[in-house]
Steps between C-alpha positions, in 0.01 A plus 500: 500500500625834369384766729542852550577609899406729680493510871196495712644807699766718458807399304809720566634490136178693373447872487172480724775468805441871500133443622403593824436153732177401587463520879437170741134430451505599154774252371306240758236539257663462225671168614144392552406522189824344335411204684133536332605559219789188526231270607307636176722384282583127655211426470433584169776251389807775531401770275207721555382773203631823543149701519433242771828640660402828445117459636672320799725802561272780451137341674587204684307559830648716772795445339539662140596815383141643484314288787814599728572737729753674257471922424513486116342826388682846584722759387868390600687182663515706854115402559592156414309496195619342179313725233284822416186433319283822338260555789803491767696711242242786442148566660427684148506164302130388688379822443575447134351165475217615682379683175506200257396259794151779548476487104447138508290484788246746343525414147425113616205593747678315829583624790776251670855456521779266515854497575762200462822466715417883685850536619517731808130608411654842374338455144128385657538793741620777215214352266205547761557819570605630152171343380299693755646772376380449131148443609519115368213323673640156595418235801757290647840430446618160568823383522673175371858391703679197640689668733341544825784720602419723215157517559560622819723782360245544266242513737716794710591663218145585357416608882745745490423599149201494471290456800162623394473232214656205643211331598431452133836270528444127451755219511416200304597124560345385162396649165159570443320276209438808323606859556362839387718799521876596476806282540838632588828311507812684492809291526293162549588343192894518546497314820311151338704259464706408257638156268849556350559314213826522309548420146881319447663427145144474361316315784250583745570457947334598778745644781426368840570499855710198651690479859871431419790512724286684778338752263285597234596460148338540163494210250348483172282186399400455141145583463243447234324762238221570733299769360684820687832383380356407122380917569842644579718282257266651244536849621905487575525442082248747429638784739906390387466416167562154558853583684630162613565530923759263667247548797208712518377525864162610574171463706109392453201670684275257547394595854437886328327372246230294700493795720401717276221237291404473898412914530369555148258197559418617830469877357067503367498872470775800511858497450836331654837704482835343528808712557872324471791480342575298184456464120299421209581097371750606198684765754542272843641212237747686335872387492562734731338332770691157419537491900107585609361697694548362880603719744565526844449803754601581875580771640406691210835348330376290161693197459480147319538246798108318593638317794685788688285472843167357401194648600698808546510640153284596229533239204328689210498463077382756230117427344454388203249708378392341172427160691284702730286719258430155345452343835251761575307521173453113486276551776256756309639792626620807310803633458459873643859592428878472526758778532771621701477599844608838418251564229211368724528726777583768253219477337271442861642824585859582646498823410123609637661326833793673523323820473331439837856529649634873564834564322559680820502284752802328348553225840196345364520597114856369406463201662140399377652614131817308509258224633294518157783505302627174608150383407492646192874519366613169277806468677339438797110363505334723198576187231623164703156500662189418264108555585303233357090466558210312414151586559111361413179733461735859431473649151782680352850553647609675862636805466843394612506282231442740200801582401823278457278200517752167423246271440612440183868384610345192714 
């Protein structure tokens, strides 16, 4: 067995040594969920799927990255967080998705909200009141996530920041059958897991997770043409011009996918927005992504390591957005739009925002505008991160979506 090693904590050859250490209980944590994880994979014969690594990592119970105890959202590595989302980066980016969010809600006739993997709660708590604000007649807001911890926060954070409309806040164990209204999910489809499957001297593997030598260790099995992999072989030749690869490493989204047939099935009236980062099929399988898309993040440091402390990282890949237009679609849905992050809130209205701030008062101006500009600039979030949505029962397009629509690139 050829395998590739890497160490289930922290090797002292790699440039992560320059990480901060986890303290006691957090690295006791993360031993008890190597030993999950190692138990995982004997008895699935000695090699367990990576996405089954990855779901293991990131939800297993009390244990995982999400259903753990660990920070993960805020603005530097001294709050022990590993990474800045929108809503922790600007209060400004709910107040702009407030506007298309009310547009939906009133050109679909519903009245009720949903969010998916809330975060701190800063997004739910900036949307309620910036919808008050606009007059938009909804009901309740109900909130879908894992993490108990998180919910908690969540739970706080709309107390604080919204008092007089958190008793519209709901936390869900289960989807509803059917659900009219709005759906939000930003940053929810990056964190599904993911299969890696590497194409070598003009065959097909699946990279795994075995236990070798007291550690974890990727190996490649051969792996038939299922239909994902029959998908990307065909779009590595059409996006490369049939470039021959020695090895062309890259990932499946089958857990996105489903997730997203689950909401647009679930979805009977009104519209669902998804905000990430990623590409359309012919970009995300271009030759310059021979490696994929798999990254790591702690500390708000990026690096390429999955089993540097378990359940104490963020494990995350980009979307595939093609995949889940069509995903979405197959269900009945429409396609409402597609287009850069910048040119969404652009277009829901940056600069009618902005003007509500007073030049003046430049301790609160300059910050908010460097803020937006990080949203909106492409070398920061303005063209990595996409807005794709899907809706049932609205005629004609959201505003946010009229111009620099990208539908046609999917």
């Amino acid at each position: 067995m050829e395998a590739l090693i890497y160490n289930a904590g922290m090797n002292p050859n790699r440039p992560t040594d320059s990480l901060p250490a986890p303290g006691a209980e957090s690295l006791a944590q993360s031993e008890a969920l190597i030993n999950l994880i190692r138990e995982r994979i004997v008895a699935a014969g000695g090699w367990l799927p990576f996405d089954r690594y990855m779901d293991l990592a990131l939800y297993a119970p009390g244990l995982g990255y999400y259903s753990g105890g660990a920070t993960k959202f805020g603005q530097s590595s001294d709050d022990g967080s590993d990474f800045v989302t929108a809503p922790e980066l600007s209060p400004l980016f709910a107040q702009m998705l407030a506007r298309p969010v009310a547009q939906a809600l009133r050109n679909s006739g519903t009245r009720w909200l949903m969010e998916f993997g809330a975060g701190t709660g800063k997004l739910a708590a900036g949307l309620l009141n910036a919808l008050v604000e606009l007059g938009a007649d909804f009901g309740s807001y109900a909130i879908v996530d894992l993490s108990g911890e998180l919910r908690a926060r969540q739970k706080a954070t709309i107390d604080k920041l919204a008092r007089s409309l958190a008793h519209k806040v709901e936390w869900l164990d289960a989807l509803p059958d059917s659900f009219e209204g709005v759906v939000i999910g930003n940053e929810v489809l990056d964190a599904m897991p993911v299969r890696l499957v590497v194409l070598k001297l003009g065959a097909w593997h699946e990279r795994g997770v075995v236990w070798l030598n007291d550690r974890f260790a990727l190996d490649d099995r051969p792996v038939a043409l299922d239909a994902q992999v029959e998908l990307i072989d065909t779009a590595i030749d059409e996006a490369n011009d049939d470039e021959p690869f020695a090895e062309y490493l890259t990932e499946t989204h089958e857990a996105a996918l489903g997730f997203t047939k689950t909401i647009c099935t679930m979805l009977a009236r009104g519209a669902a927005f998804f905000i990430d980062y990623g590409f359309p099929r012919r970009e995300f399988y271009h030759a310059q992504r021979s490696g994929g898309t798999l990254m790591c993040h702690y500390r708000h440091r990026a690096h390429a390591d999955p089993f540097l402390y378990p359940g104490l990282q963020d494990i995350t890949a980009h979307v595939e957005f093609t995949g889940i237009a069509e995903a979405g679609t197959e269900t009945g849905a429409d396609l409402l739009g597609f287009t850069s992050q910048a040119r969404f809130l652009m277009n829901a209205g940056t600069t009618d925002v902005l003007d509500e701030l007073d030049p003046a008062d430049v301790n609160r101006f300059l910050p908010a505008a460097n803020a937006v500009q990080k949203l909106l600039s492409e070398a920061e979030m303005g063209e990595l991160f996409k807005v794709i949505a899907f809706s049932r029962g609205i005629p004609g397009m959201i505003d946010a979506f009229a111009g620099g629509d990208r539908s046609h690139t999917l």
